[in-house]
C-alpha positions as CSV (number, residue, x, y, z in Angstrom):
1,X,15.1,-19.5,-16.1
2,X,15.5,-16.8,-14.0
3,X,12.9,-14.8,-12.3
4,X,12.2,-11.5,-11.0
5,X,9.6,-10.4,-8.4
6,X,8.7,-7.4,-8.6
7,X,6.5,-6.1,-5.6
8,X,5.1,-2.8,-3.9
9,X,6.2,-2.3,-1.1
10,X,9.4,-2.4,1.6
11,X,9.9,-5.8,3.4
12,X,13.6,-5.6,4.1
13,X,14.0,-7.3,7.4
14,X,11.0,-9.3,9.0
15,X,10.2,-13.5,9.0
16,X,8.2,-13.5,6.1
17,X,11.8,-12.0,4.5
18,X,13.4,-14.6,5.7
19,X,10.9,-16.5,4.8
20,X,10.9,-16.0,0.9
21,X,14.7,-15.9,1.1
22,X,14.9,-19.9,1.9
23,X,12.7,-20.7,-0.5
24,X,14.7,-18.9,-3.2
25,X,18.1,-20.4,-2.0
26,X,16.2,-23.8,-2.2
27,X,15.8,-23.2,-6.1
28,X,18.1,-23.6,-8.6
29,X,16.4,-20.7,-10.6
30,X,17.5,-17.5,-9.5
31,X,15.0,-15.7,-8.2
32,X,15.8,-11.7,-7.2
33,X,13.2,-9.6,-5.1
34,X,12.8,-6.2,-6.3
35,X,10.8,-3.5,-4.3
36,X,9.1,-0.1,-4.5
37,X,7.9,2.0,-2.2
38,X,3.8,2.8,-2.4
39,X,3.0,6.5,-3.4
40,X,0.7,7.9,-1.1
41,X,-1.8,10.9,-1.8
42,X,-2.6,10.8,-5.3
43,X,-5.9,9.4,-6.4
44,X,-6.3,5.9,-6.5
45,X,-5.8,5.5,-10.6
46,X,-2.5,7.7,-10.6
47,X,-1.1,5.6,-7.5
48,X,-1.8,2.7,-9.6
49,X,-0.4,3.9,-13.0
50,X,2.7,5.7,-11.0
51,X,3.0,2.1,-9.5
52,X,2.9,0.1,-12.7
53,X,5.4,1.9,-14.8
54,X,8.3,1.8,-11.5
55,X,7.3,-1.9,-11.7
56,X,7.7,-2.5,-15.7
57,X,11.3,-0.5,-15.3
58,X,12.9,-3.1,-12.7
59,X,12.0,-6.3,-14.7
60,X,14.6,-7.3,-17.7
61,X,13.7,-6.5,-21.0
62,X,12.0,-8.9,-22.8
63,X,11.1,-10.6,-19.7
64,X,7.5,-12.6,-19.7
65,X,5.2,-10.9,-17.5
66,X,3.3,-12.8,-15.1
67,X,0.6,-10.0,-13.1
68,X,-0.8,-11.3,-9.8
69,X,-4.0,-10.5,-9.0
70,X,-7.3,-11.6,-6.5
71,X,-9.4,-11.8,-9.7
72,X,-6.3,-14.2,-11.9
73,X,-6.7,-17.5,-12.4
74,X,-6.1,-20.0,-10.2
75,X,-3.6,-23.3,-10.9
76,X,-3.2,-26.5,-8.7
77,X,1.0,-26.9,-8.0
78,X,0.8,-28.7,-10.8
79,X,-1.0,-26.8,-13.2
80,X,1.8,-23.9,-12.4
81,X,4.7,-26.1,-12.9
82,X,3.3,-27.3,-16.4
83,X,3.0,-23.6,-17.2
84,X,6.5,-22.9,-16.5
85,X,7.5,-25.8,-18.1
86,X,5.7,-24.9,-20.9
87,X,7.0,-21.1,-21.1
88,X,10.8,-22.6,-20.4
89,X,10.3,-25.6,-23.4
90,X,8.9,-22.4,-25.8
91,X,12.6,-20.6,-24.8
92,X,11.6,-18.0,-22.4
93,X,14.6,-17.5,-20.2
94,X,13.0,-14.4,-17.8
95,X,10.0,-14.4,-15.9
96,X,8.8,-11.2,-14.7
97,X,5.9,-11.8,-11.7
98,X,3.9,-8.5,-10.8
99,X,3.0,-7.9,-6.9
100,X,1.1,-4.9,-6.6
101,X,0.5,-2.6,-3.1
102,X,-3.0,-2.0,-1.5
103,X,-4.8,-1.2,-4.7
104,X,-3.7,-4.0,-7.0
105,X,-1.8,-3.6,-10.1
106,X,-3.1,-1.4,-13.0
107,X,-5.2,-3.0,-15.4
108,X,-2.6,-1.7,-17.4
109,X,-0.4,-4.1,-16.3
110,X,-3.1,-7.0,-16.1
111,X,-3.8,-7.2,-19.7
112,X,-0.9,-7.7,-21.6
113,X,0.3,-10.1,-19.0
114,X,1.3,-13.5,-20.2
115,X,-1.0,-14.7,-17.5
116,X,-2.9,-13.2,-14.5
117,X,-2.4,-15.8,-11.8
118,X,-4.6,-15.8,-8.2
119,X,-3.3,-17.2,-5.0
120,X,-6.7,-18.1,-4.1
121,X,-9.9,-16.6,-3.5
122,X,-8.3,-14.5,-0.2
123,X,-6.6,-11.8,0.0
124,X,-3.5,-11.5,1.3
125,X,-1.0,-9.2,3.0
126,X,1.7,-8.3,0.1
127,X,4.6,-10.1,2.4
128,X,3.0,-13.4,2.4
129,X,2.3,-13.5,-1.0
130,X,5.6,-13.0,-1.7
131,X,6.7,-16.1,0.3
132,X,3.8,-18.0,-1.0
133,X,4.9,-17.4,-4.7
134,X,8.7,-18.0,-3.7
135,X,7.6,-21.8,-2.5
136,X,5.2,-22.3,-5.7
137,X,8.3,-21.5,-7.4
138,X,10.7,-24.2,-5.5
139,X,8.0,-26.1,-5.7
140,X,7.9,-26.1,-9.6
141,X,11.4,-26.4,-10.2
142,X,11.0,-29.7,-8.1
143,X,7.7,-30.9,-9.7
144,X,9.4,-30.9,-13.2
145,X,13.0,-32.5,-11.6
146,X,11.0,-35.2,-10.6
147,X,12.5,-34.2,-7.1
148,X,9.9,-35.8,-4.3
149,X,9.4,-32.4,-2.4
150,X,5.7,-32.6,-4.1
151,X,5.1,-36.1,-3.3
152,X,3.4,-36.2,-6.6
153,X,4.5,-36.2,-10.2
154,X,3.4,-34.8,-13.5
155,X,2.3,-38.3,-14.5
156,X,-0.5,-38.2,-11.6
């Protein structure tokens, strides 16, 4: 599979960059950080729609959109690698995941997401989600290898 990350906002040289970028060296599944910039001054539902279509245009077409969001669902390490495995078994070769800025992603974007996914109940600065996702993915890709990075198995 490979994987796109699309996220608002600029995090081109910091730790949590370097951060994500182990993680995604780690993985066999390519996994490619795109960015936008936030748009400042409109009201908050045209910063959000503005947002949403920039995002849509930097994922590949016919990718399956996975939105993240506060109010998403929330998956044990396990849980998530199942889900991948499943979307991988049903032959979906791009995953798109959706970061959005300050003000969330559109609920345009939310509902005809393949799934809306939480991170937990906190919310988070943009940056560390970012590296939190990129290790959920490693941590996938190992999880269904049978690799012992987890220290648990699907059969557990």
């Amino acid at each position: 599979m490979r994987i796109t990350v699309a996220a608002v906002g600029r995090d081109r040289a910091s730790s949590t960059r370097d951060l994500f970028d182990a993680y995604c060296r780690r993985a066999t599944w390519p996994i490619r950080l795109v960015e936008i910039a936030p748009r400042q001054g409109a009201t908050r539902e045209r910063r959000l729609a503005d947002e949403g279509g920039r995002l849509l245009r930097l994922l590949p077409g016919g990718a399956l959109r996975v939105a993240l969001d506060e109010r998403g669902r929330q998956l044990d390490s396990i849980s998530f690698a199942r889900l991948l495995g499943d979307w991988r078994a049903a032959g979906h070769t791009e995953l798109g995941f959706l970061i959005g800025g300050p003000d969330g992603l559109a609920p345009g974007l939310l509902e005809p997401a393949a799934a809306v996914l939480a991170l937990g109940t906190m919310t988070w600065p943009h940056r560390l989600v970012r590296v939190m996702l990129a290790e959920q993915l490693y941590r996938a890709e190992t999880i269904l290898m049978g690799h012992p990075y987890h220290r648990a198995s699907l059969e557990d």
